[in-house]
C-alpha positions as a Markdown table, in Angstrom:
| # | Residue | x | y | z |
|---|---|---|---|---|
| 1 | Unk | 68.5 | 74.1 | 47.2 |
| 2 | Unk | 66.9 | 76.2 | 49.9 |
| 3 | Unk | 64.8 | 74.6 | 52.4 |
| 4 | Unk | 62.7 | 77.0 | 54.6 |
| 5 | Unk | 60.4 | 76.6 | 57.2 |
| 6 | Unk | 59.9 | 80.0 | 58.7 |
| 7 | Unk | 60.6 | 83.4 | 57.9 |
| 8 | Unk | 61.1 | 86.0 | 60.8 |
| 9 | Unk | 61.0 | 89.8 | 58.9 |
| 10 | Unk | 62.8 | 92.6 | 60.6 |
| 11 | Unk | 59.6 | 94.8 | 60.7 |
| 12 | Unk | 62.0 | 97.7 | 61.9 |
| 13 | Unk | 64.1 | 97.6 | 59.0 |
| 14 | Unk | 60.7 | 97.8 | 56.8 |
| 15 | Unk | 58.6 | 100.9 | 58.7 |
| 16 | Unk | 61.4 | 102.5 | 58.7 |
| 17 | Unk | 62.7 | 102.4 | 55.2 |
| 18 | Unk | 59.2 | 103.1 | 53.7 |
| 19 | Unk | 58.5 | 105.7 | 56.1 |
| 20 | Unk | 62.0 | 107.7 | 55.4 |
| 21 | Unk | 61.4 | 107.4 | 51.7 |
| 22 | Unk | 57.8 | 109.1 | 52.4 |
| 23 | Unk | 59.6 | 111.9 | 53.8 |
| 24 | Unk | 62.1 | 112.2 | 51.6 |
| 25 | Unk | 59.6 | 112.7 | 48.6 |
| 26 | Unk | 57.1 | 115.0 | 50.4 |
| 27 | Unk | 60.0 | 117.2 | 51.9 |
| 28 | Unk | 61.9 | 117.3 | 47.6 |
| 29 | Unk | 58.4 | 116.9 | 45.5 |
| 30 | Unk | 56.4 | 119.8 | 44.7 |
| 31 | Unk | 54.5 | 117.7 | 42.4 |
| 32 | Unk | 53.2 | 114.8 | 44.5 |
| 33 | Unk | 53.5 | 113.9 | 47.9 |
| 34 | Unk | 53.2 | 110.5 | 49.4 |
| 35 | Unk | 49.8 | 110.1 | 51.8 |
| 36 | Unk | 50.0 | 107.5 | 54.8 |
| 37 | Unk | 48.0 | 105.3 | 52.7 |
| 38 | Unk | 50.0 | 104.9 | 49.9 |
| 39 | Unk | 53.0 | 104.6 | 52.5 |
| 40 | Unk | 51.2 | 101.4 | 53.7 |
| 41 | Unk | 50.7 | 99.9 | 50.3 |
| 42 | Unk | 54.6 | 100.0 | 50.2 |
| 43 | Unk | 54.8 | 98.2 | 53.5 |
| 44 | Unk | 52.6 | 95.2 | 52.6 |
| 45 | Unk | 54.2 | 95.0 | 49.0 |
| 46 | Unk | 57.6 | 94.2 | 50.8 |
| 47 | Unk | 56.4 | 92.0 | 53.1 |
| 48 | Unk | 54.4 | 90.2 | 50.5 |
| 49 | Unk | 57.3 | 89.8 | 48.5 |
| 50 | Unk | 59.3 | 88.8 | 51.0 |
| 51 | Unk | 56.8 | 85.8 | 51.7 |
| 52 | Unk | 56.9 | 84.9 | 48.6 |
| 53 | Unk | 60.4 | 85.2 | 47.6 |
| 54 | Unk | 61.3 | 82.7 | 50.8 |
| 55 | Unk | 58.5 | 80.5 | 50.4 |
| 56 | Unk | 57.0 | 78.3 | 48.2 |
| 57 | Unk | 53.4 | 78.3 | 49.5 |
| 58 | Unk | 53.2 | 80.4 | 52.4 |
| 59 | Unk | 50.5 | 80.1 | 55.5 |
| 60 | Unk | 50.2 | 82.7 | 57.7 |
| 61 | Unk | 51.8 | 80.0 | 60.2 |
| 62 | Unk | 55.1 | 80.5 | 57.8 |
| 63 | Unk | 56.0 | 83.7 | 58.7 |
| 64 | Unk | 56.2 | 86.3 | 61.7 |
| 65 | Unk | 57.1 | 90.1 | 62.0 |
| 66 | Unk | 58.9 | 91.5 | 64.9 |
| 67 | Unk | 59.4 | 95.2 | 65.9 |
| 68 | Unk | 61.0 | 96.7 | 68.5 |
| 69 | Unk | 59.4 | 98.1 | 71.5 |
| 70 | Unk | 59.9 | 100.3 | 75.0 |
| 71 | Unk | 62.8 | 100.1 | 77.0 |
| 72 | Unk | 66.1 | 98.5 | 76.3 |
| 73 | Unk | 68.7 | 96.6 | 78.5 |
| 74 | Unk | 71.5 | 97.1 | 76.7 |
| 75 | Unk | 71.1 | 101.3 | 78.2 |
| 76 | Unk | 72.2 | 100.1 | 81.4 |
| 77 | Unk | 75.0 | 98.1 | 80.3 |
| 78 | Unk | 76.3 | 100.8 | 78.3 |
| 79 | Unk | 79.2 | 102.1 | 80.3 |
| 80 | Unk | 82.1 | 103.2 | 78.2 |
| 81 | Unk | 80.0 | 105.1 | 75.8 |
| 82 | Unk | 75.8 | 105.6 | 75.6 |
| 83 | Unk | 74.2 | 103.1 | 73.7 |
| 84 | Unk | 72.7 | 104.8 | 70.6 |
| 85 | Unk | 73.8 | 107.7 | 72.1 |
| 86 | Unk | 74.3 | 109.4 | 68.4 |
| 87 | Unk | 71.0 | 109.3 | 67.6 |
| 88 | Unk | 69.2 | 111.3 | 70.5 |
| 89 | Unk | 68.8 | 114.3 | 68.2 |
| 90 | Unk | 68.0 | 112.4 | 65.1 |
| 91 | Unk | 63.9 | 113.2 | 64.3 |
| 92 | Unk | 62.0 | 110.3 | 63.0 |
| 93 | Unk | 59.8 | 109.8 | 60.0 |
| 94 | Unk | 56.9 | 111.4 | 60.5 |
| 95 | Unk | 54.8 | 108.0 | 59.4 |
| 96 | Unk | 56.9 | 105.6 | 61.1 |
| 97 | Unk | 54.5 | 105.4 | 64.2 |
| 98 | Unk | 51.4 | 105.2 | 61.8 |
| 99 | Unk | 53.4 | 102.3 | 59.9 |
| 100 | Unk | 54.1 | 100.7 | 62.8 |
| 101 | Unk | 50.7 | 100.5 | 63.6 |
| 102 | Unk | 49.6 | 99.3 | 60.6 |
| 103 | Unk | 52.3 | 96.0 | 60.7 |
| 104 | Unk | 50.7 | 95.3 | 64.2 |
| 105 | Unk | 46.8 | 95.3 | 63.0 |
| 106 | Unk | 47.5 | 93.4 | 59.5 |
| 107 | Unk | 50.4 | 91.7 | 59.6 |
| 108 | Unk | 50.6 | 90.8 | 63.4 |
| 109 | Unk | 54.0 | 92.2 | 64.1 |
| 110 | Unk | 55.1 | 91.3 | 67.4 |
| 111 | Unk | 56.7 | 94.3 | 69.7 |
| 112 | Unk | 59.5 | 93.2 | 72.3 |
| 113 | Unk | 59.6 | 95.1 | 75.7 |
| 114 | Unk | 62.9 | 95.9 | 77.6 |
| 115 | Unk | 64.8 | 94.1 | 74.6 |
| 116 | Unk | 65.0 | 94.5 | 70.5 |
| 117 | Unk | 63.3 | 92.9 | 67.9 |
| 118 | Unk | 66.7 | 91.4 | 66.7 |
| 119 | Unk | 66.7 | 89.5 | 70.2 |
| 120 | Unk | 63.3 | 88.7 | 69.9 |
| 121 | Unk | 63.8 | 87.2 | 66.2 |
| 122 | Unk | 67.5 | 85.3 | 67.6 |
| 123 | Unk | 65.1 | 83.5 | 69.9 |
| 124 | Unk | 62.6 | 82.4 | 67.3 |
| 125 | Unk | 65.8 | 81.2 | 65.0 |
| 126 | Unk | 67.5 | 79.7 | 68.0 |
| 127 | Unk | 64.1 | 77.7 | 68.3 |
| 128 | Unk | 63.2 | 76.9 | 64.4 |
| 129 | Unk | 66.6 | 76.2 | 63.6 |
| 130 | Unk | 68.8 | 76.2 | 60.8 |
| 131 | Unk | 66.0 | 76.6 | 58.3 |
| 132 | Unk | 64.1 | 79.6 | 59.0 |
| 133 | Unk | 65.0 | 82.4 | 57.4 |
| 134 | Unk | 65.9 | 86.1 | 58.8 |
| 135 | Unk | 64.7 | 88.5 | 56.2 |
| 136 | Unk | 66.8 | 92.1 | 56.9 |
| 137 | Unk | 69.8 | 94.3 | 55.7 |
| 138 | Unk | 70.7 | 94.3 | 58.8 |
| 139 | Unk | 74.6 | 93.1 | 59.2 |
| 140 | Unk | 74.1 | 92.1 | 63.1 |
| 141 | Unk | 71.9 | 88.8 | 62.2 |
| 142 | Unk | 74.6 | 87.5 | 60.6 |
| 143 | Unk | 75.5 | 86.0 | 63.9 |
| 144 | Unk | 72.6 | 83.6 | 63.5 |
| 145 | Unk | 73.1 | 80.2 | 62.2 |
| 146 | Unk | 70.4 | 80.2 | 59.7 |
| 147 | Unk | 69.6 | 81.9 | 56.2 |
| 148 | Unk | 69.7 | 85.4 | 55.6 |
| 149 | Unk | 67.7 | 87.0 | 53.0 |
| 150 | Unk | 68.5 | 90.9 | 52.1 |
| 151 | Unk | 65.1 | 92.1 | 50.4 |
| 152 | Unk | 67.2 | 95.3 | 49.3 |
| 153 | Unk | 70.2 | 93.8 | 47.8 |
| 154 | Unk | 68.0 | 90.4 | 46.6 |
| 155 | Unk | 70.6 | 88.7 | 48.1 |
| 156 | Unk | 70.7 | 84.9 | 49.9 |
| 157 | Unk | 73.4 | 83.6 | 52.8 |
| 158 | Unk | 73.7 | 80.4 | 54.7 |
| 159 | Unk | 75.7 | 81.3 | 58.0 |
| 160 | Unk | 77.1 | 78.1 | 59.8 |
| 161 | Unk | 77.3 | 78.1 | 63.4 |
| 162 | Unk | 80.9 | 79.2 | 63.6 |
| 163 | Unk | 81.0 | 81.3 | 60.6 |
| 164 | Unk | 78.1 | 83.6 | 63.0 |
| 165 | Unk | 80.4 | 83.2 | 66.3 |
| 166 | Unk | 83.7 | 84.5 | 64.2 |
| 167 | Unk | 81.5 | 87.3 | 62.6 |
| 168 | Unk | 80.4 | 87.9 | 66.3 |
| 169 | Unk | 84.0 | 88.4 | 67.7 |
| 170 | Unk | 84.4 | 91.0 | 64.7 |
| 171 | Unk | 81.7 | 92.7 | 65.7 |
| 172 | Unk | 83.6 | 93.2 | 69.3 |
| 173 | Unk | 87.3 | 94.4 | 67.8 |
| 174 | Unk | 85.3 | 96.5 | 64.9 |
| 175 | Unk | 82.6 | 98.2 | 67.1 |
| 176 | Unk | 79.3 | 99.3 | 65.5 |
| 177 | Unk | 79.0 | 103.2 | 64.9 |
| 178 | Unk | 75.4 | 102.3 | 64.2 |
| 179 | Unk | 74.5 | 101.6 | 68.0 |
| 180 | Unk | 77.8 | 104.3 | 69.1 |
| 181 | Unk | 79.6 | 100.9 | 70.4 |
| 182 | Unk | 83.5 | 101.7 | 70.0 |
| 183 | Unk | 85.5 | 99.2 | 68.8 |
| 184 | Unk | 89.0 | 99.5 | 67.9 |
| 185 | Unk | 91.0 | 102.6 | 66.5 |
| 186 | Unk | 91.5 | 101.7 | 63.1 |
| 187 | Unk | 90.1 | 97.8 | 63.4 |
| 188 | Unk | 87.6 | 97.9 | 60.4 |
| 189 | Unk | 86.1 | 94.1 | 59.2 |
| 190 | Unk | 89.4 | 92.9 | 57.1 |
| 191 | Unk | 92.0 | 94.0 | 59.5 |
| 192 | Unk | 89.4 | 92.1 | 61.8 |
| 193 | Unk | 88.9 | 89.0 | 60.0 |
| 194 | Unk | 92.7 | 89.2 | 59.5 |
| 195 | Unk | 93.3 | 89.1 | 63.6 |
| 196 | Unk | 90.9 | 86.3 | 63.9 |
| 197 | Unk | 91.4 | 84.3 | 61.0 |
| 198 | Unk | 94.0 | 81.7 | 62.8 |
| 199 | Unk | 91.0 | 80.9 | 65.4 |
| 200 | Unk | 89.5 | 77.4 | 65.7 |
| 201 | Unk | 87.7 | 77.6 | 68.9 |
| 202 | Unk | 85.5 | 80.3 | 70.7 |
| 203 | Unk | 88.2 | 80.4 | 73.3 |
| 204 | Unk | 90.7 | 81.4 | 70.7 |
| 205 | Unk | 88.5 | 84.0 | 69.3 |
| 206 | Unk | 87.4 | 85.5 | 72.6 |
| 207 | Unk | 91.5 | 85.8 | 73.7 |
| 208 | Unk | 92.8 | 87.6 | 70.6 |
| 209 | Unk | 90.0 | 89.9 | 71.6 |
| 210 | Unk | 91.1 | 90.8 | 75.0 |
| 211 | Unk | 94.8 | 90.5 | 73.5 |
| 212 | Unk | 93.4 | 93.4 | 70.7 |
| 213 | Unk | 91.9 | 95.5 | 73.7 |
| 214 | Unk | 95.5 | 95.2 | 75.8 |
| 215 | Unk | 93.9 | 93.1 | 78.9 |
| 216 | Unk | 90.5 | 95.2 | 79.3 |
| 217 | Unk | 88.4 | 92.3 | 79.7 |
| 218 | Unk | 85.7 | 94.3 | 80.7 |
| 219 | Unk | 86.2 | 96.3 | 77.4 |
| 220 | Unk | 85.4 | 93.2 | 75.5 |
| 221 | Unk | 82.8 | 91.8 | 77.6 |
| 222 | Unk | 81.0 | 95.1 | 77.9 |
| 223 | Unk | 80.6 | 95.2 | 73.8 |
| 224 | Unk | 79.8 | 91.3 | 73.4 |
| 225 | Unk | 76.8 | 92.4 | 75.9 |
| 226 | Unk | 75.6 | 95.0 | 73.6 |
| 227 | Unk | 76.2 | 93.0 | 70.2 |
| 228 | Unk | 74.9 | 90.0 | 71.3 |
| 229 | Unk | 71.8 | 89.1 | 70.4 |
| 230 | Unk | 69.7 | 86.7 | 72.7 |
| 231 | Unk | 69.0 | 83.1 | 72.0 |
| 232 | Unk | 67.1 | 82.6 | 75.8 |
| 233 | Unk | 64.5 | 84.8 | 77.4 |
| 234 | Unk | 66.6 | 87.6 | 79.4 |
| 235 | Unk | 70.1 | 86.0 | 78.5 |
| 236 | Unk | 73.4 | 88.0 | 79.1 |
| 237 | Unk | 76.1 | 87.2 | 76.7 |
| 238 | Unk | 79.0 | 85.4 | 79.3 |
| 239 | Unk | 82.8 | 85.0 | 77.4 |
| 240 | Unk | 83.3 | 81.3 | 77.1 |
| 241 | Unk | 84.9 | 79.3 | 80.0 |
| 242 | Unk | 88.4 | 78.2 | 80.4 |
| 243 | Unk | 87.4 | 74.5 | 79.5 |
């Protein structure tokens, strides 16, 4: 039995998804297109249902919406290879700023500055606890120690605290061609899981990394910067201590 008492949406995820669809059917329609109106329809449907899938009898108190802002400071840790750096020539939806307008004037959506609105909704999990809900597709909450909704898939997950630190650690061997951080060659999430697996400690798990990566410590430190997501206002993901 699920027991929520917040929802944090990954407002991104949404504008984003309803925006490229827009495109998609005014670019390959010749019979309808898709107006901005109608494109912001869509966005309140899935956040309605989102509501109302996690909770039983939402307030507006139940719930917030997060979206990322300006700046990023994860672009000057970046060393090895550019942080998003294979999306510079990528266009955007032509409604996604219109969208993301909209989420800020009705639904309150909350933009970070110099950060992510995955940090911004680690934070507000890290502070709610174990039952609030993240509601995204995206793979990186799954460090979070909390529940996971996919409003895609229709899918529910309950991470545990060291079920998110082991999927963490994969992150670091596997990389993430998403965000153009390299893991590596060849490491995909079963050989990764595999490497892992005999772990019991964060110390264990952090080790085979630096093991994995032949020594480079600041390899591995350098992608558990990027992939971390914060839990404290301007945090910077440290490997664990010796102790």
């Amino acid at each position: 039995m699920r027991h929520i008492t917040k929802v944090f949406i990954d407002g991104d995820i949404v504008a984003y998804r309803v925006a490229a669809a827009a495109d998609y059917a005014n670019n390959n329609s010749a019979k309808s297109n898709v107006s901005v109106e109608e494109a912001q329809v869509s966005v309140d449907r899935i956040i309605e249902n989102i509501v109302y899938e996690c909770l039983a009898f939402p307030t507006r108190n139940d719930y917030e919406v997060f979206l990322t802002g300006k700046q990023n400071f994860r672009y000057d840790i970046a060393k090895a290879y550019p942080y998003k750096g294979n999306r510079q020539d990528k266009p955007k939806p032509q409604f996604l700023p219109l969208l993301r307008e909209h989420m800020q004037s009705k639904w309150g959506a909350i933009v970070s500055e110099g950060e992510e609105a995955d940090d911004l909704i680690s934070k507000a999990v890290t502070q709610e606890g174990p039952t609030s809900c993240v509601a995204s597709i995206d793979k990186d909450m799954l460090q979070l120690s909390c529940w996971h909704y996919n409003f895609v898939k229709d899918t529910w997950t309950f991470v545990e605290k060291f079920d998110g630190l082991f999927f963490f650690y994969q992150q670091i061997l596997m990389g993430d061609s998403a965000d153009n951080i390299v893991g590596l060659n060849g490491v995909g999430p079963k050989t990764a899981e595999k490497m892992l697996d005999p772990c019991t400690s964060e110390r264990e798990l952090y080790d085979t990394c630096v093991k994995a990566y032949g020594g480079d410590e600041d390899r591995v430190i350098e992608n558990g910067r990027l992939l971390w997501l914060r839990r404290v206002p301007d945090e910077l993901w440290e490997p664990p201590s010796c102790g």
